[in-house]
Structures are given as C-alpha cells and as structure tokens.
N, C-alpha and C positions, 0 to 999 in steps of 0.2 A: 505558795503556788508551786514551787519545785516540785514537792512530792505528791502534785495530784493523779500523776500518771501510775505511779508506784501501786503497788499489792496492797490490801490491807496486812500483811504479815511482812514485810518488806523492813522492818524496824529488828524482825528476828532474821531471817534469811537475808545472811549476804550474797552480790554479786547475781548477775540476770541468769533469769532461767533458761535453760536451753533451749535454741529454737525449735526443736525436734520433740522437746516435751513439750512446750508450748503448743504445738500443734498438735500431739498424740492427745494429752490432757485435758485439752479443752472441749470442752462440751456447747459451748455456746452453738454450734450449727446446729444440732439436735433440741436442745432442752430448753432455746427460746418459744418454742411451741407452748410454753409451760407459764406464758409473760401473765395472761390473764388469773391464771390461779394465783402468782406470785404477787402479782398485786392484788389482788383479794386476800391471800392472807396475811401478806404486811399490813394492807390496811385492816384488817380485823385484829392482827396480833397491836399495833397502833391503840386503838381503841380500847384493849384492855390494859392498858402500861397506862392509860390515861384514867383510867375508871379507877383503876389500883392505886394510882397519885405515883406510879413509878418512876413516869415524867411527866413535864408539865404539859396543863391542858395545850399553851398555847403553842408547843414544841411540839406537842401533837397535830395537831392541828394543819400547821405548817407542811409536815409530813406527808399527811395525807392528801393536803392539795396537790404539793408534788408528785404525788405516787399517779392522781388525775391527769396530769399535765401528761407524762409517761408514758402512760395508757394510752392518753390519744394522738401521741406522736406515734405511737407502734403501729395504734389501730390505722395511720393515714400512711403508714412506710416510712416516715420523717427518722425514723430512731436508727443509730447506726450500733449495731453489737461491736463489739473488738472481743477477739480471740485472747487477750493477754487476759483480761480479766474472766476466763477461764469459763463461764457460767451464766445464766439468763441471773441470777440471786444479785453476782455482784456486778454483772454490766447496769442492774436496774440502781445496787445502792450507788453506785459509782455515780449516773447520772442525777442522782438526788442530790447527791453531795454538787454537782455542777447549779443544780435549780435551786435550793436551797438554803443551800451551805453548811456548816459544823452542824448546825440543825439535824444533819440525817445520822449523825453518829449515833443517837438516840435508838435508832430502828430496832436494829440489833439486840437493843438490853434481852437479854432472857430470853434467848432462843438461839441453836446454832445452826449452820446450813444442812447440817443433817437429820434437826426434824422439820427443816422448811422443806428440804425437797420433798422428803417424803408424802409430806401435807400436802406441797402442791400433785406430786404424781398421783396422791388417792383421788382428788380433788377430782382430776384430769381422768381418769379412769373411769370415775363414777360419769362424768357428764358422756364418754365417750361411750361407756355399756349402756346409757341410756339412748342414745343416738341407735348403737346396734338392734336393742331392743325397740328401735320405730321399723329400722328396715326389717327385722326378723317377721313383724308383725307384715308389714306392708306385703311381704313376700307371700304370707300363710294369704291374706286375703284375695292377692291373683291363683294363686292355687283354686281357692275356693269358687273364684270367678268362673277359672277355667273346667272346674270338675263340674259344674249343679247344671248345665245341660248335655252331660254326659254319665248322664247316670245309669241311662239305658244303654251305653256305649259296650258292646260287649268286644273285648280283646281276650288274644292269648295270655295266659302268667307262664310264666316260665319258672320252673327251675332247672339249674345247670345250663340255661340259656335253651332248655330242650321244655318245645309244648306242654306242659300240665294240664290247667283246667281252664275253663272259660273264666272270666273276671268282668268286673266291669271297670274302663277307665276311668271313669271319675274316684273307684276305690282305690286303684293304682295310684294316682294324682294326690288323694289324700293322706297315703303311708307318706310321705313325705312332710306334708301336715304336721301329720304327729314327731315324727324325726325333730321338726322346726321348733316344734313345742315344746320339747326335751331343753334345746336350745335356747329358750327364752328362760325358760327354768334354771340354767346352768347360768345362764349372766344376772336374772336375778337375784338368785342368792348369793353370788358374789356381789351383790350390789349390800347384802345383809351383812356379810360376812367385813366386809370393809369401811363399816360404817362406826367408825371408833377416829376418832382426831390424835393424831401424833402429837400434834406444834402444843409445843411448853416440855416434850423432854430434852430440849437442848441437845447436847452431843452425844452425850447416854447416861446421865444419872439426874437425869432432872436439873431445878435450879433454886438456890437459898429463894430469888425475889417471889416477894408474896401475888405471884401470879394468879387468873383465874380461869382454870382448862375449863371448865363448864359452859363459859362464856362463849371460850371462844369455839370450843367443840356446838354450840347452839347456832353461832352468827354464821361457821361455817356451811352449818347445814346435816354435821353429824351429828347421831343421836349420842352417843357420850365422847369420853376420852379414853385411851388408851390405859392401860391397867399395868404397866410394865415398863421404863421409858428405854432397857435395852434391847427390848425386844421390839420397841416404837421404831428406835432408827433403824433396826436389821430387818423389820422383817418385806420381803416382797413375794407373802406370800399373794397377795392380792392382785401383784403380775402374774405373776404364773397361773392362778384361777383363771385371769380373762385370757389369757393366749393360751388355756386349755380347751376354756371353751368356745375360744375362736379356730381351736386346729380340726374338735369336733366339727363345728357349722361346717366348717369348708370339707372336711370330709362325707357329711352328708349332701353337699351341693356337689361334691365330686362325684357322687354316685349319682345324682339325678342328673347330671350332665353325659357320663357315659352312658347310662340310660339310654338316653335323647340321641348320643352318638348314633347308638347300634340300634335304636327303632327307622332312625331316619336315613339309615344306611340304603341302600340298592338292594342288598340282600331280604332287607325286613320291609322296608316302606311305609311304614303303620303311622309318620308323622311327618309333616314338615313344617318348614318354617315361613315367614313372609321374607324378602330379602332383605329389609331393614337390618337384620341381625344373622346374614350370610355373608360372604366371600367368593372372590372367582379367581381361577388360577394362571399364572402368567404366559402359559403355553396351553393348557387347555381350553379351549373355547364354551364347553360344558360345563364346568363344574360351577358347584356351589356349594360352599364350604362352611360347617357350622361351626367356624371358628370363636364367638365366644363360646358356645360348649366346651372346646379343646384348652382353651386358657382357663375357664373355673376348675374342667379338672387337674391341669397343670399346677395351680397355683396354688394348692390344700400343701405341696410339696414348702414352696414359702412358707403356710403357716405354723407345719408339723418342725420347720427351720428354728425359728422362732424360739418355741416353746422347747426345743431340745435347747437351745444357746443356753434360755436362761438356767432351766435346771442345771444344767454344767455349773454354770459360774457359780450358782448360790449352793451345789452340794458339800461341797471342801471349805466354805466359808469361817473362819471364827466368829463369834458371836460380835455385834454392835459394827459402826461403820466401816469400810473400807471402799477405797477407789474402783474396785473391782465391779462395784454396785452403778458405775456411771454406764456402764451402756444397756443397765438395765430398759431405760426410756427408749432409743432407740429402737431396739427390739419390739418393744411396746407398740411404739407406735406405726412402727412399716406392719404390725402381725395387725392393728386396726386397719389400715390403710389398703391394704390387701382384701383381707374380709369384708369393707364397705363396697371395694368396687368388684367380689365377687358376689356378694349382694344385689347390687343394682345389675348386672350382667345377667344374674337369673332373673329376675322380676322381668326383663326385654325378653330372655329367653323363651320365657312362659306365656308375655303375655303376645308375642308373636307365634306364639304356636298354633299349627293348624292339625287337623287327624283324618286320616284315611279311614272313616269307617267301613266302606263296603270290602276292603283290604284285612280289614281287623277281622269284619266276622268270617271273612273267607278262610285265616290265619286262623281263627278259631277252632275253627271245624279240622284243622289238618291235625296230625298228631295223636288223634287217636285221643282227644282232649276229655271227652264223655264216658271212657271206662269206667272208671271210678265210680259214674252216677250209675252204671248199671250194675255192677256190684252191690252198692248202696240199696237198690231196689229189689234184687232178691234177699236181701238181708231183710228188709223192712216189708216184702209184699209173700218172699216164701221160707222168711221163718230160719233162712239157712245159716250158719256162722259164715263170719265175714272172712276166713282164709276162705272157706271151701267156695264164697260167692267169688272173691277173688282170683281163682281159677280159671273157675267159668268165664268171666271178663277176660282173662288174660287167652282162653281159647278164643275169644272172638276178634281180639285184637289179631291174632297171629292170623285169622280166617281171612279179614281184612286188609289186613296189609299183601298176604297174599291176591287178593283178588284185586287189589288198587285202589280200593274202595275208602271212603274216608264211612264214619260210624252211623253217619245219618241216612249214607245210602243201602245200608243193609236191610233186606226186606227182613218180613217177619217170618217167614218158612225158614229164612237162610237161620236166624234166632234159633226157632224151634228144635234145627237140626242137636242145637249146642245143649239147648235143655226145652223138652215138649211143653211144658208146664206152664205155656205165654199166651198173653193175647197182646190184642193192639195197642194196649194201651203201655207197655213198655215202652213204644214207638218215640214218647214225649220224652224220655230220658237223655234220648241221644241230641237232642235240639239247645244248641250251647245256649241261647237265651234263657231256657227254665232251667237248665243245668246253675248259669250265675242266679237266679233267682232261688232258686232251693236253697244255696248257702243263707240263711237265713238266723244262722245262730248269732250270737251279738258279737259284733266286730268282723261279723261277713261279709261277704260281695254281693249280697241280692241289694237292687234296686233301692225294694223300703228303707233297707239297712241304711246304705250310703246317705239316702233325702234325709233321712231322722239325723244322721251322723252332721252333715252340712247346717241343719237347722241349729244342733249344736255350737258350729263351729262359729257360726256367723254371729252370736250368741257373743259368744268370746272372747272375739275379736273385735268386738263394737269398741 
C-alpha cells in the first residue's frame, strides 16, 4: 500500500517531481474531457487481450466492470482527478488499481498512452465533427426558413458596399447556404480522412503480442487500422483538418454577421432584429445593440487562434511522440467550443430577424442600380456591341444623377434624347423587380431561380 500513490514509472525516476512541472505537465484539467472515449477504448482494447487469450477471461472481465464503475462515478461528478498522475489515462488506471486491484495491471498489456491518446482524441473528434455537422445543418435550415417567403423580396446587392443591381433577399440569404455547405463538406471529409484506428501501435513500433487491430479498429467504430504505427502516434493531422474547417465556419459566420451589422445600421436600415437577441446601452436611452452579431464576428479571431497554435507546434516537430503534442487537445477543444456557440448565436440571429422591405425596394431603386439592364437591352433589342450600349447607359446615368432623378423616373422623351430609336416598352427595364427577375441564368436572382434553388435545398437537408 506504500506505493499506491507513487507514478507508474516511479521504480525508474528518483526523488518527486517538481511542483512546477507537476503543474505545467499535467494535463488532467483539459483531457478529462476525453474519460468517455478512454474508457470505451480500454474497454474494447480489454476485449481483445481477452479474445487473443493474452489475459485471462476472468482478469478481463474484472477490468471491465471496473472501468463501469468509473464511468458512472464521473458520469454522477463522484470521481476526483489529481493533477500528480498527470492525465485522464492514468487518473482512470490508477483508480482501477483502487477498485480492483493488481487486476488492472493487466490493462496496459499492448498498448502505450501514446496510441491511447491519440485513439481516444480521433474518437472525440469524430463524435464532436458530427455534433458540428447537426448545427451546421440546423443553421442551412433557418436560412431556408427565413429566405422561401422572400423570394420576391427585392433588395440592393452591393459591391464595394456601393448599390449594384437589384437582388432578391431570399438569394442573398442563400449565398450563405452554399458557404455552410462547403462547410459540412470540409468536416465531412475529415470525418473520412480520420477514420483509421491507431490503438495497437503502442509507442511507435508496434507490439511482439499477437494482438487483433481489426477487431478493435471494428468495435471502435473505424473502418480499418492505421497503416504505419509511427506515423499512428505522430500524426495530428486530423486536428488541424477540424480547427481548419472550424476557422473557415467562423469566418463565413463572420461575414454574415457583419453583413447584419451594416444592413441593420441607421445608415442602411434594410433589417432588424427582435430584441431577444439585442442590447441597450448604459448611458444611452436608444440604443439597441446587435451585440451577438459583434461577438460571432469577434470570435473567427479565437478560431483562426487556434489553428495557427497548432500548425506552430506540429511544424518543427520530429517524427513519433513528444510532450509538445499535449496541448494539442486543448486547442482542440476551446476551437469546438467557440464554433458551437458561434453556431447557435447565428441560428438566434437568423431566426430573430426581421426586413424592411418597403426600405429595400426604396434602396433598390437608388443608385442607379438598372444601368446595366438597359445596356443589356439595346444589346438584345438593337443589335448594338455591348461597350458601345454601355455608353449610352453610362450617358443616362450621368443625365440622371444630374437631374436627381433615380432611373425609374426618367421619362421616355428624356431616353429618346440619348438614342431616338425607343419606345415604351424599354420603360420595364428600369423597374428593379423584372430587372431581379431577368437574372434568370442558373444560379441567378430571379424569383423562379431562388423557389427551384430552395426546393433543392429542402431536399437536402431532410
């Protein structure tokens, strides 16, 4: 009983570890997050040392009741970590050896904590990309929600933040869609790409015991085993995948947040919010402040954090394990933890939005947003190259803006003056509603476009 407190390596290293490395080194505040994978795969690694006859059934068995017991003291808060044993792997063997006895020495056969961790981090990765992968999806659906009765919604598009052309909001609404849908893609395939079992290369060369990866690569839940066992403990490329394509998400939700900023501004007005998901300010009596908008875009800065840490640590790296690999998890999991609750900040954001339409089509009309379609029409109706129609729009713009006039107020004599060759029926070009409906090439802004585009979507997202 003397040396139950003592290290498992404490028979080689004399004398106590520093208190200060004690603390720098230990990872148990972080990587007990990791207690369920780690007993899922002691218990599965258990099971094959038992099927192999490597130990016996009944020292198996034993094991694995314990490793129950474990679990649902953690699961009820009962279990206490300690910092000296460094790690969720050995606070969990430590406590077995209390439950069970010399029985848990057994666990260990054939395997070292450097392809346990890594088993469990893939483990923990896969369940979390799949968790991202419900809100990504949940998010595309409020999108969808919020765009299929604004199809006829006609707003400004901008570029350079300066008037373009007429659009409609619900096609606004669904670039973002598609942005989300990149995103699902980016975490699924690292969900492919990671789907190889480490546990059975041991520290890095493998192990003499007649183990069975297959087995345990199957009860895990991956489709095989890893093909390399120094490249098993090294490699995290499968962190850096997801806190890629977590820096991506958040930088696409930053841009739909500053979006939302500068439509909902005083200047633009084109959207607001319900105040569920506003703020008011300590001295001003007015305001209302779309402060989670301000924080999703703030917070891309966390995840772009992140994904710089880990590239750093793993670029200089030598090949197979080192300690340097221990704040991998970390990292890991604040760049989840950020992205879920920039996640659900937008699904509120969205689904509390409201739109100013008679503001939109007003903003439509400003700008001078219809050139372009009357270009388009003497190109199509008189035969003319598109520089030389381009002119002519660009004389009526300037006729316009001198006379104050936005495009839709321009009679048809004032036309005529620019080129005779008119009737009334150019009139319809300048009216931003058929202007967004003309766009009708595939992946447009007219109306039809958007409905067929949604019918898709919904589609998809079933």
């Amino acid at each position: 009983m003397k040396n139950k407190n003592k290290t498992v390596w404490s028979k080689r290293l004399k004398g106590k570890t520093s208190k200060s490395f004690q603390r720098i080194g230990s990872s148990i505040n972080v990587d007990k997050r990791l207690y369920k994978q780690d007993i899922f795969a002691s218990t599965v690694h258990t099971q094959m040392l038992v099927k192999q006859k490597i130990i016996p059934f009944n020292e198996g068995k034993k094991i694995i009741n314990g490793l129950k017991k474990i679990k649902s003291q953690i699961d009820k808060g009962k279990f206490i970590f300690h910092e000296k044993y460094e790690d969720i792997h050995l606070n969990i063997e430590k406590k077995l050896f209390d439950i069970i006895g010399p029985s848990a020495g057994y666990m260990h056969t054939a395997r070292s904590r450097n392809d346990q961790v890594v088993t469990d981090f893939k483990l923990w990765v896969k369940e979390s990309s799949k968790d991202i992968l419900n809100d990504i999806t949940n998010l595309m659906k409020i999108l969808i929600k919020k765009a299929e009765p604004n199809t006829d919604t006609v707003m400004p598009g901008f570029t350079h933040l300066k008037n373009a052309q007429p659009i409609s909001f619900a096609h606004y609404l669904l670039a973002y869609y598609e942005m989300l849908n990149r995103d699902k893609k980016r975490f699924q395939n690292n969900l492919v790409l990671l789907d190889e079992s480490p546990l059975g290369s041991a520290a890095l060369s493998g192990t003499s015991y007649k183990i069975d990866r297959n087995f345990t690569s199957k009860k895990l839940g991956f489709r095989k085993p890893t093909n390399n066992s120094i490249d098993s403990v090294s490699d995290r490329d499968f962190a850096i995948d997801f806190l890629y394509a977590a820096a991506v998400c958040a930088m696409h939700l930053s841009r739909l947040a500053e979006d939302f900023i500068i439509l909902n501004s005083d200047a633009f007005k084109l959207i607001y919010f319900n105040d569920s998901v506003l703020t008011g300010s300590s001295i001003m009596p007015q305001k209302k402040n779309p402060d989670p908008a301000e924080l999703i875009r703030g917070r891309v800065g966390i995840n772009y954090g992140k994904l710089s840490s880990i590239l750093t640590i793993m670029k200089g790296l030598p090949m197979s394990y080192f300690k340097d690999l221990q704040d991998d998890k970390a990292l890991v999991f604040e760049g989840y933890d950020t992205l879920k609750d920039t996640l659900t900040m937008s699904s509120e954001l969205i689904d509390n939005l409201k739109i100013s339409k008679d503001r939109m089509y007003k903003m439509a009309n400003e700008g001078f947003t219809t050139a372009t379609d009357f270009a388009d029409y003497l190109v199509k109706e008189k035969k003319m190259t598109f520089r030389e129609s381009y002119g002519i729009s660009s004389q009526l713009v300037n006729f316009a803006e001198k006379k104050e006039k936005t495009l839709n107020e321009i009679s048809l004599d004032d036309l005529k003056k620019l080129y005779r060759n008119l009737d009334k029926s150019v009139l319809k070009v300048f009216d931003v509603k058929n202007s967004m409906n003309a766009k009708n090439s595939y992946g447009g802004t007219s109306a039809n476009n958007v409905k067929k585009m949604i019918k898709k979507y919904k589609k998809d997202t079933r």
